[in-house]
KOLMAR-552486 format. One line per 2 residues: number of its first residue (from 1); their letters; for each residue x negated, y negated, z of C-alpha. Coordinates in pm, whole numbers. Layout:
BEGIN
NUM	A	X/Y/Z ~ ...;
This chain:
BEGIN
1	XX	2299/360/1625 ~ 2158/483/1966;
3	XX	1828/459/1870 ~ 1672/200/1658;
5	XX	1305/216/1549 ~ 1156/-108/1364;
7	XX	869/-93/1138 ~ 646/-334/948;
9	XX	333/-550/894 ~ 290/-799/1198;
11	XX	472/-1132/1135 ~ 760/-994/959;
13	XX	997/-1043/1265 ~ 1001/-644/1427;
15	XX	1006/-844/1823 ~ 1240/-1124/1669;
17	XX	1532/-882/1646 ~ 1384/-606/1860;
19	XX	1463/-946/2148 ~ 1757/-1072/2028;
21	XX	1910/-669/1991 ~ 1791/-648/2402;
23	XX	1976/-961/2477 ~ 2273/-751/2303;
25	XX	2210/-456/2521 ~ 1933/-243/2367;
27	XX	1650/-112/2559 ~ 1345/-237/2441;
29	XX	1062/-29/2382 ~ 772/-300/2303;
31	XX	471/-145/2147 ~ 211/-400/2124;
33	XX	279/-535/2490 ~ 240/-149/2643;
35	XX	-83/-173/2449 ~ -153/-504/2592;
37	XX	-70/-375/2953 ~ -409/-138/2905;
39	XX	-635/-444/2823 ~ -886/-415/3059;
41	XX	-932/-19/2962 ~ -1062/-161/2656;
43	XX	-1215/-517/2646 ~ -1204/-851/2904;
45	XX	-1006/-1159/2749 ~ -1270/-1443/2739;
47	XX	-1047/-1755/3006 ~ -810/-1901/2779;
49	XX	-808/-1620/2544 ~ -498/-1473/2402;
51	XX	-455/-1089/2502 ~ -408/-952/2085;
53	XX	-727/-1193/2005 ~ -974/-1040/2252;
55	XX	-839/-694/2104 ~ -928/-862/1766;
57	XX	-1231/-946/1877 ~ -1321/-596/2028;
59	XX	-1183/-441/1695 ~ -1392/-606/1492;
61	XX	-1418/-613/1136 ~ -1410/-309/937;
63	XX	-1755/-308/826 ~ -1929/-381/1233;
65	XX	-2146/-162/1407 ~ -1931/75/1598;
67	XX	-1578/1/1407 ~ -1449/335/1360;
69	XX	-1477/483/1699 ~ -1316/137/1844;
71	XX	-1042/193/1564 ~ -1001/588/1711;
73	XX	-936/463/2077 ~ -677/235/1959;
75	XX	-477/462/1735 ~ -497/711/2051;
77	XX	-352/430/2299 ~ -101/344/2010;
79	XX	-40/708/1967 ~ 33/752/2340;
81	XX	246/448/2401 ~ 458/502/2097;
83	XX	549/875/2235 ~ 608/727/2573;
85	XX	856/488/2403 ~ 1056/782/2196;
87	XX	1063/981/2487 ~ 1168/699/2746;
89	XX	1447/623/2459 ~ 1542/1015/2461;
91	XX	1584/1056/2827 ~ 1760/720/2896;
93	XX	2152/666/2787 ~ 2272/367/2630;
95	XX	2100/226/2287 ~ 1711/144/2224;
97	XX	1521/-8/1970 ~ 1152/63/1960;
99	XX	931/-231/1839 ~ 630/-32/1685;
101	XX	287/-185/1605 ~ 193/-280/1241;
103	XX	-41/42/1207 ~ 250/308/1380;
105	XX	201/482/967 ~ -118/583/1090;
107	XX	-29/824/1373 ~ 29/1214/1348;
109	XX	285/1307/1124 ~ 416/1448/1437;
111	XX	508/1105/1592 ~ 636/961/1303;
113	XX	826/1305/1221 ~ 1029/1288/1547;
115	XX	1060/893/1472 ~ 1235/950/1205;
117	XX	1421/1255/1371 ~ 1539/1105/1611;
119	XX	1577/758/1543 ~ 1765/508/1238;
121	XX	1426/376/1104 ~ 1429/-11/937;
123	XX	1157/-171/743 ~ 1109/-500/730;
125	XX	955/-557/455 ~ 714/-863/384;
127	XX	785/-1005/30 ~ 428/-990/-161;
129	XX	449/-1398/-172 ~ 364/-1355/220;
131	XX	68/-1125/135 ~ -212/-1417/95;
133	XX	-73/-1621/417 ~ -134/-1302/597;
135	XX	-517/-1301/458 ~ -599/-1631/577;
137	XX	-384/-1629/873 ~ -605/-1289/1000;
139	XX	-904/-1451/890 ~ -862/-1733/1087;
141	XX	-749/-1578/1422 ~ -854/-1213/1356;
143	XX	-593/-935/1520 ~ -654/-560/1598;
145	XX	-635/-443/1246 ~ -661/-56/1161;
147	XX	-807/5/802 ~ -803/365/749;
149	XX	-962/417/430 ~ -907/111/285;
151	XX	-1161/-41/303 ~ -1464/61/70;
153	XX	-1690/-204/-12 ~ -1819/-186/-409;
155	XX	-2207/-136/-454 ~ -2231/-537/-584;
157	XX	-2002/-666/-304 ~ -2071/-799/37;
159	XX	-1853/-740/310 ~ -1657/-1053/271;
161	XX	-1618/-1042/-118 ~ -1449/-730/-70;
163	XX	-1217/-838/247 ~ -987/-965/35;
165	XX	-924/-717/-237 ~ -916/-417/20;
167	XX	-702/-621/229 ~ -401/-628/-53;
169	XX	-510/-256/-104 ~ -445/-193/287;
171	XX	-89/-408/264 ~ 52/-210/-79;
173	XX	-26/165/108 ~ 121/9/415;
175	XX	422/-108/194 ~ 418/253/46;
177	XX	402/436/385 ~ 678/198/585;
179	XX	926/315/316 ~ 847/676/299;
181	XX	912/648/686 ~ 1211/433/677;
183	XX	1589/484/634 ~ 1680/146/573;
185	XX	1460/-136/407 ~ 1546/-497/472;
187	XX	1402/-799/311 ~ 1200/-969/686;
189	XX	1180/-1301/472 ~ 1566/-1299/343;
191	XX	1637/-1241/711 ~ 1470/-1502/854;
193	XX	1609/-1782/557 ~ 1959/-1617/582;
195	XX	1998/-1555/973 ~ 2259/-1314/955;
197	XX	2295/-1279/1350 ~ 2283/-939/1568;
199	XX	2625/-800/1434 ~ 2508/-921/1067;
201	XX	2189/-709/1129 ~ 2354/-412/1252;
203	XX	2614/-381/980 ~ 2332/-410/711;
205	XX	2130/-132/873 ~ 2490/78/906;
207	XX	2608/-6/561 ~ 2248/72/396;
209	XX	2263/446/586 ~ 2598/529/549;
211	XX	2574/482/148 ~ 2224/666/159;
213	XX	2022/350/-24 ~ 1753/132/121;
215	XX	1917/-204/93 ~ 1701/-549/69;
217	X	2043/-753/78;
C-alpha cells in the first residue's frame, strides 16, 4: 500500500487516520488545509473566525445570489490541489495517504480516474444514523458545501423547507459515488467505537482488497 487515498463525507474521520498513518510514516497529502493555505484568494476570515467557516460563509447557501460561480472556483482550487497531491505522491518514494475533501466525487472523471489508478481507495462510510447530526451540525456552523444538482427547491417550498430533504438527497448520491470510487469500504463509525489501531486499519484495507469485497468489518 504505497499510496493510500481516503474518501468520505466530512466528520467521518478521513484526517483522524490520514494523522495517525503520518505519525506511522505516510506522507500526508491534506486536502482541505492546501485549500485553506489559498484563503485570502477567496474570502478574509472575520478576527476570531475559523478558516473552513469564513469559506462557509463565502459559499453560501445553495439558493444565494451568486452560489454557483462561488461553488465553480472552489471545485477548480479543489481540483488543482487534489492533482498536486497525486502527483507530489507519484514523484516522491516511500508511502502516502491523500486526505481528500468531502466533495473530491465531484471533480473530472480524470482526477478521480487516476485516483483510483494509482492509488488503494477507502471509504469511510458514515452510517445513515449520523445523517441528521450532520444536518444540524452544518446548519449551525455552516461549511463549504458543494451541491451539484441536488438541490432543487419544489414550486410550494421555500428554501429552508427544502434544505433538509435535498440535503439527505446530496448525502445518499455522495454515498453512491464514494463507493463507485472506492476499493475498500469501511464502517467510519465502527472505527471510531472499535479503535482498531494503525496496523488494525491497514490489515482491514489489505484483507478487504486482496479478497476483492468492500468490507464494513
Amino acid at each position: 500500500m504505497e499510496r493510500l487515498c481516503l474518501v468520505g463525507m466530512s466528520g467521518i474521520g478521513k484526517s483522524f487516520w490520514a494523522k495517525r498513518l503520518a505519525d506511522r510514516g505516510f506522507v500526508r497529502h491534506d486536502c482541505d488545509g492546501a485549500i485553506g493555505e489559498h484563503l485570502s484568494e477567496l474570502v478574509t476570515p472575520a478576527p476570531g473566525e475559523e478558516p473552513v467557516h469564513a469559506l462557509g460563509r463565502w459559499m453560501g447557501m445553495p439558493w444565494t445570489a451568486g452560489y454557483a460561480a462561488r461553488e465553480a472556483r472552489y471545485l477548480a482550487l479543489e481540483e488543482e490541489v487534489t492533482r498536486q497531491a497525486l502527483e507530489q505522491s507519484l514523484s516522491t518514494a516511500g508511502p502516502h495517504v491523500i486526505d481528500t475533501t468531502g466533495s473530491v466525487v465531484y471533480l473530472p472523471s480524470s482526477v478521480l480516474d487516476r485516483l483510483r489508478a494509482s492509488c488503494r481507495v477507502v471509504y469511510l462510510r458514515t452510517p445513515e444514523a449520523r445523517r441528521e447530526a450532520m444536518l444540524q451540525r452544518y446548519l449551525e456552523e455552516p461549511k463549504p458545501v458543494v451541491w451539484g444538482r441536488s438541490f432543487a427547491m419544489k414550486p410550494d417550498e421555500t428554501p429552508e423547507q427544502a434544505l433538509p430533504r435535498c440535503y439527505a438527497e446530496l448525502l445518499a448520491f455522495r454515498d453512491r459515488r464514494y463507493a463507485a470510487l472506492a476499493h475498500v469500504v469501511l464502517d467510519g463509525a465502527e472505527l471510531e467505537a472499535n479503535d482498531p489501531g494503525v496496523d488494525g486499519f491497514l490489515a482491514r484495507c489489505e484483507c478487504a482488497a486482496s479478497e476483492g469485497v468492500r468490507s464494513s468489518s
